[in-house]
C-alpha positions in Angstrom: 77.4 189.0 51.7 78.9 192.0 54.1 80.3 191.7 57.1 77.9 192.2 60.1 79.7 196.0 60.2 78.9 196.6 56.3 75.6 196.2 57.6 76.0 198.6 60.1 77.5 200.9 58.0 74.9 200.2 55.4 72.0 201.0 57.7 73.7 204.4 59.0 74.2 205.8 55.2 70.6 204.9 54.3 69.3 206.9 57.6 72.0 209.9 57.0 70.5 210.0 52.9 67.1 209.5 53.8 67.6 212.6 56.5 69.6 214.4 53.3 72.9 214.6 55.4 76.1 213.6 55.4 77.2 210.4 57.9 78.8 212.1 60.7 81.4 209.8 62.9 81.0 210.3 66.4 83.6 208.4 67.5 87.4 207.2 66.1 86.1 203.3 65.7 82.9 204.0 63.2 86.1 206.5 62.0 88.0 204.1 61.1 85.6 201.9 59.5 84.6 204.8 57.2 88.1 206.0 56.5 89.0 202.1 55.4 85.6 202.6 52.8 87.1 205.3 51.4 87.7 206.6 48.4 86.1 202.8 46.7 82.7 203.1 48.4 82.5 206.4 50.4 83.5 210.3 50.1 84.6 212.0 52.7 83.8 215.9 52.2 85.1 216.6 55.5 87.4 215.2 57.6 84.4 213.5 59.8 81.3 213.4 57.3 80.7 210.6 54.8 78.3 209.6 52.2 78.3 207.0 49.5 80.1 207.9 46.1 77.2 207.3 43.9 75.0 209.0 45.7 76.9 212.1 46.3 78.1 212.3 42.6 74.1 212.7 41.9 74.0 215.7 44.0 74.2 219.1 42.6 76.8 222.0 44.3 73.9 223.4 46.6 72.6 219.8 47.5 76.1 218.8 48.6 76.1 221.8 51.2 73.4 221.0 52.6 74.0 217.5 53.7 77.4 218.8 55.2 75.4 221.5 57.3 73.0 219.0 58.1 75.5 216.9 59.4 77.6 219.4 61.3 74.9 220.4 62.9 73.8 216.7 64.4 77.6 217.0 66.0 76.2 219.9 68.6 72.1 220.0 67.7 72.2 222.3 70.9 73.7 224.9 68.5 71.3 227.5 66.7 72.4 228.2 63.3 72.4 231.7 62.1 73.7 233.9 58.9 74.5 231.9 56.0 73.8 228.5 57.4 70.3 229.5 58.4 70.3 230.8 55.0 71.0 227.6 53.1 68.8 225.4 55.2 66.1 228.3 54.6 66.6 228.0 50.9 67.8 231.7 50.2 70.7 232.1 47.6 73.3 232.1 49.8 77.1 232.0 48.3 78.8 229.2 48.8 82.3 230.9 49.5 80.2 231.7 52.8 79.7 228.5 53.6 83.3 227.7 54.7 82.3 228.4 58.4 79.0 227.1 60.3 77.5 230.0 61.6 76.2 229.7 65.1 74.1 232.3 67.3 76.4 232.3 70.3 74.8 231.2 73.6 74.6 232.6 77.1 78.1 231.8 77.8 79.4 233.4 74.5 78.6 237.1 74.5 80.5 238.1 72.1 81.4 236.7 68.7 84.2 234.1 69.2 85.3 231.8 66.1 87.3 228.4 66.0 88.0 226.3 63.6 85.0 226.1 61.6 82.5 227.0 63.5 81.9 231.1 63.4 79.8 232.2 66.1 77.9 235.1 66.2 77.2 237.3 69.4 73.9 239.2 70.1 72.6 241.1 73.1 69.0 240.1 74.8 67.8 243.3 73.1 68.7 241.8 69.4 68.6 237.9 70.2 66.4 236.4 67.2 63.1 234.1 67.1 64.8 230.5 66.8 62.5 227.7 64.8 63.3 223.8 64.3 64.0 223.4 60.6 64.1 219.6 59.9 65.0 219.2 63.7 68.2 221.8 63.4 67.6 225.0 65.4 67.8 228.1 63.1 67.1 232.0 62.8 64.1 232.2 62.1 63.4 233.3 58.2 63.0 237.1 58.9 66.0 237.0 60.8 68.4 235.2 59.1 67.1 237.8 56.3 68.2 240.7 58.1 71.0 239.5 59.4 72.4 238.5 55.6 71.3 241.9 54.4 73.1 243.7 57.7 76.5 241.4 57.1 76.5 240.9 53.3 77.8 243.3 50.5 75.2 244.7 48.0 75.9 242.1 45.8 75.0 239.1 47.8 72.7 241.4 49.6 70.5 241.9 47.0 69.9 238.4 46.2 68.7 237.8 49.8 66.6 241.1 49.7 65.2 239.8 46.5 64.7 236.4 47.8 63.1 237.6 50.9 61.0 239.3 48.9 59.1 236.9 47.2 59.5 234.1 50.4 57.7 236.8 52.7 55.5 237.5 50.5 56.1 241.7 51.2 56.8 244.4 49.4 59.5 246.7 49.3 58.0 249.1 52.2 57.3 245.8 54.8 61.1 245.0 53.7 62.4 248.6 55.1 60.5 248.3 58.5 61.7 244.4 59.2 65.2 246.2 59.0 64.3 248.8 60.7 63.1 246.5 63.2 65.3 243.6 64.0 67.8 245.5 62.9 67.2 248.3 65.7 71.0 249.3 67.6 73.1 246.5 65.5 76.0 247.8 62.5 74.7 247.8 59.0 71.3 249.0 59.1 71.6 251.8 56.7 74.0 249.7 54.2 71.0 247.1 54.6 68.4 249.6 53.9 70.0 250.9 51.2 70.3 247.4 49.7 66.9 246.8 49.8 65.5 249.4 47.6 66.5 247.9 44.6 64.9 244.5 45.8 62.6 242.7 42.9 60.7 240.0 44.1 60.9 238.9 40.5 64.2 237.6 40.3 64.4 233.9 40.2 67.9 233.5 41.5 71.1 234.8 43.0 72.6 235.3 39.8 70.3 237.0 38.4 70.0 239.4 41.0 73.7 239.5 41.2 73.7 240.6 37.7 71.8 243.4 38.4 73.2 244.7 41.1 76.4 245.0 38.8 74.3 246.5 36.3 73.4 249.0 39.5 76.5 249.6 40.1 77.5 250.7 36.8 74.6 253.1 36.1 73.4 250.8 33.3 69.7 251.1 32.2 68.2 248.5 34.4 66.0 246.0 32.4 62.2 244.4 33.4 62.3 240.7 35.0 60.8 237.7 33.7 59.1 239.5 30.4 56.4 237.5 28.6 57.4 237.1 25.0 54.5 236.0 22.7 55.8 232.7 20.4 54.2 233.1 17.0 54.7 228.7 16.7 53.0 228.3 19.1 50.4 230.7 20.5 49.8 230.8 24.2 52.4 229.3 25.3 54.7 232.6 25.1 58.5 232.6 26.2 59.8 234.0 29.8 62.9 235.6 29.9 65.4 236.5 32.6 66.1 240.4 31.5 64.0 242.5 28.9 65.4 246.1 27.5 63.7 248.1 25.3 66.5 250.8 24.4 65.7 254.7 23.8 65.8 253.9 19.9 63.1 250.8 19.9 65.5 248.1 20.0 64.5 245.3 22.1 67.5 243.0 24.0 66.6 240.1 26.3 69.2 238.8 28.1 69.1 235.2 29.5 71.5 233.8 32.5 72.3 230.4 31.6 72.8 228.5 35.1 73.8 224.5 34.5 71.0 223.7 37.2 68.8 223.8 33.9 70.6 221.2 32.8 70.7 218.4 35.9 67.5 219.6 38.1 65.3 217.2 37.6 62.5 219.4 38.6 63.7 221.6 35.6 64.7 219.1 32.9 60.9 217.1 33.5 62.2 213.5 32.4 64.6 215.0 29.1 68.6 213.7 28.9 70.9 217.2 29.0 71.0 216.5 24.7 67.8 217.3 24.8 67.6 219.9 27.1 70.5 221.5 24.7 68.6 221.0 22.0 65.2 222.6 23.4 67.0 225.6 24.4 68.3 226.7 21.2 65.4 225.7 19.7 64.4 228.5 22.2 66.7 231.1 21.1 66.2 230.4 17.6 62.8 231.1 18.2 63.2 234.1 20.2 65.8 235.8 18.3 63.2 236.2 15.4 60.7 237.9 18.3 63.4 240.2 19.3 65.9 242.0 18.3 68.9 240.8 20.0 69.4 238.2 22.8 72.1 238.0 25.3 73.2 235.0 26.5 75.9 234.9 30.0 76.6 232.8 32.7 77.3 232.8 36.6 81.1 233.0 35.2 80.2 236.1 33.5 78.8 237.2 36.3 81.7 236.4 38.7 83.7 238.2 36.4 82.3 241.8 36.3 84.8 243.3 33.9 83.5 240.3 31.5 79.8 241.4 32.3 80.3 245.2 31.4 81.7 244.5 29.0 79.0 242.6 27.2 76.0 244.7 28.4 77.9 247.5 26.7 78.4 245.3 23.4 75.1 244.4 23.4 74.3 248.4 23.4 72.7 248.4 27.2 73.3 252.3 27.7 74.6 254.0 30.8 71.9 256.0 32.6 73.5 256.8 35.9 
């Protein structure tokens, strides 16, 4: 039986997991406590936040940011989020190398942007100050916002995966997409890079790597493909297979080309009660199955698409042709 401080300590995980955050220690004695539970019982992702071992080895890379946020933010919950860390709590497909910093909207006494340690703040005259919502009791940017300030900061790359994103969480088309810019982004830097960004936006792209894989594929001139293509499976009719990328080339071939993310593999919401063996195993029962439909089927992964001299190189082996 625990100490009457293990049940403490007990009681404040269980309320920082059920809140999906991080235990944040407010002061050097519950500190201690934690730093003495650590690394047996307790990870400690930052230098203040905690969480059991078990349970953070169940979270997946996107999960794990969140709870930080979550937790930095119960440190000053009188700070609005903004940028990136609006984005994540928002659910956009924000890179994670941008999550290094919390991104505050600076207040009344902050002006002007003005960064320390962690924390990245963000100035903004009363002419440009955003709508502010409570997201899970953390003050954020509101959606549109945090949208078009992503798409004003971001490059195209990262852009385009919040302008696809936004897309299909607005519910608007590409035209309702140029006049929020136009709009919120009224008399700030960036407005024509963001505008620019979002007129290749596809509300059919399923996630940032995909649509970071196309905006390579922009980049490069190559023939862009069709998203999330019905293909009909002759074993099993009416139940037909979705791909990420579809090409049909100038000479009849046909390439799909499928990004294969690991989430597939862990997400529960994904994997529906099957082991990752069986998961495997489904998916190349997949391609099997689809490589007889088509003609050729491209497989990469978000390390492909990190690596863009890796991903040209494979669209160009699988005979995607420049067009631009």
């Amino acid at each position: 039986m625990g100490t009457k401080r293990d049940v403490e300590i007990g009681i404040l995980l269980d309320e920082a997991q059920r809140a999906h955050r991080c235990l944040a220690a407010h002061d050097r004695k519950l500190k201690a406590a934690l730093d003495r539970r650590t690394p047996n019982q307790l990870v400690c992702p930052r230098s203040h936040l905690y969480a059991r071992k078990v349970y953070w080895n169940g979270l997946g890379r996107r999960q794990r940011e969140e709870h930080i946020l979550r937790a930095e933010a119960t440190l000053r919950p009188e700070l609005v989020l903004c940028h990136a860390s609006a984005a994540l709590l928002h659910g956009l497909p924000v890179s994670f190398r941008r999550l290094a910093s919390v991104h505050v909207l600076s207040g009344e006494r902050w002006p002007s942007t003005r960064s320390a340690g962690r924390v990245t703040r963000h100035g903004r005259t009363e002419a440009t100050r955003p709508m502010v919502e409570r997201l899970d009791g953390i003050l954020v940017t509101s959606l549109e916002d945090t949208i078009v300030d992503c798409l004003l900061e971001l490059g195209f790359r990262e852009g385009l995966a919040i302008a696809d994103a936004g897309l299909a969480r607005l519910g608007i088309d590409a035209a309702e997409l140029d006049a929020l810019i136009s709009e919120r982004g009224r008399h700030r830097p960036g407005v024509r890079h963001a505008l620019e960004t979002a007129r290749h936006a596809d509300a059919r792209s399923e996630s940032g790597g995909e649509s970071m894989a196309r905006a390579i594929m922009i980049e490069h001139g190559f023939m862009l493909p069709e998203l999330q293509v019905l293909i009909e499976n002759p074993d099993n009719p009416g139940h037909p297979w979705r791909c990420d990328f579809f090409w049909e080339l100038p000479d009849g071939t046909i390439v799909v080309g499928e990004l294969d993310g690991g989430e597939k593999y862990v997400n529960p919401a994904m994997t529906h009660g099957r082991d990752v063996l069986q998961v495997m195993r489904d998916e190349r029962l997949r391609e099997s199955g689809m490589t007889l439909a088509v003609d050729r089927v491209m497989r990469f992964t978000f390390s492909d698409v990190a690596n863009e001299a890796r991903l040209v190189a494979l669209l160009e082996r699988f005979g995607i042709p420049h067009v631009a």
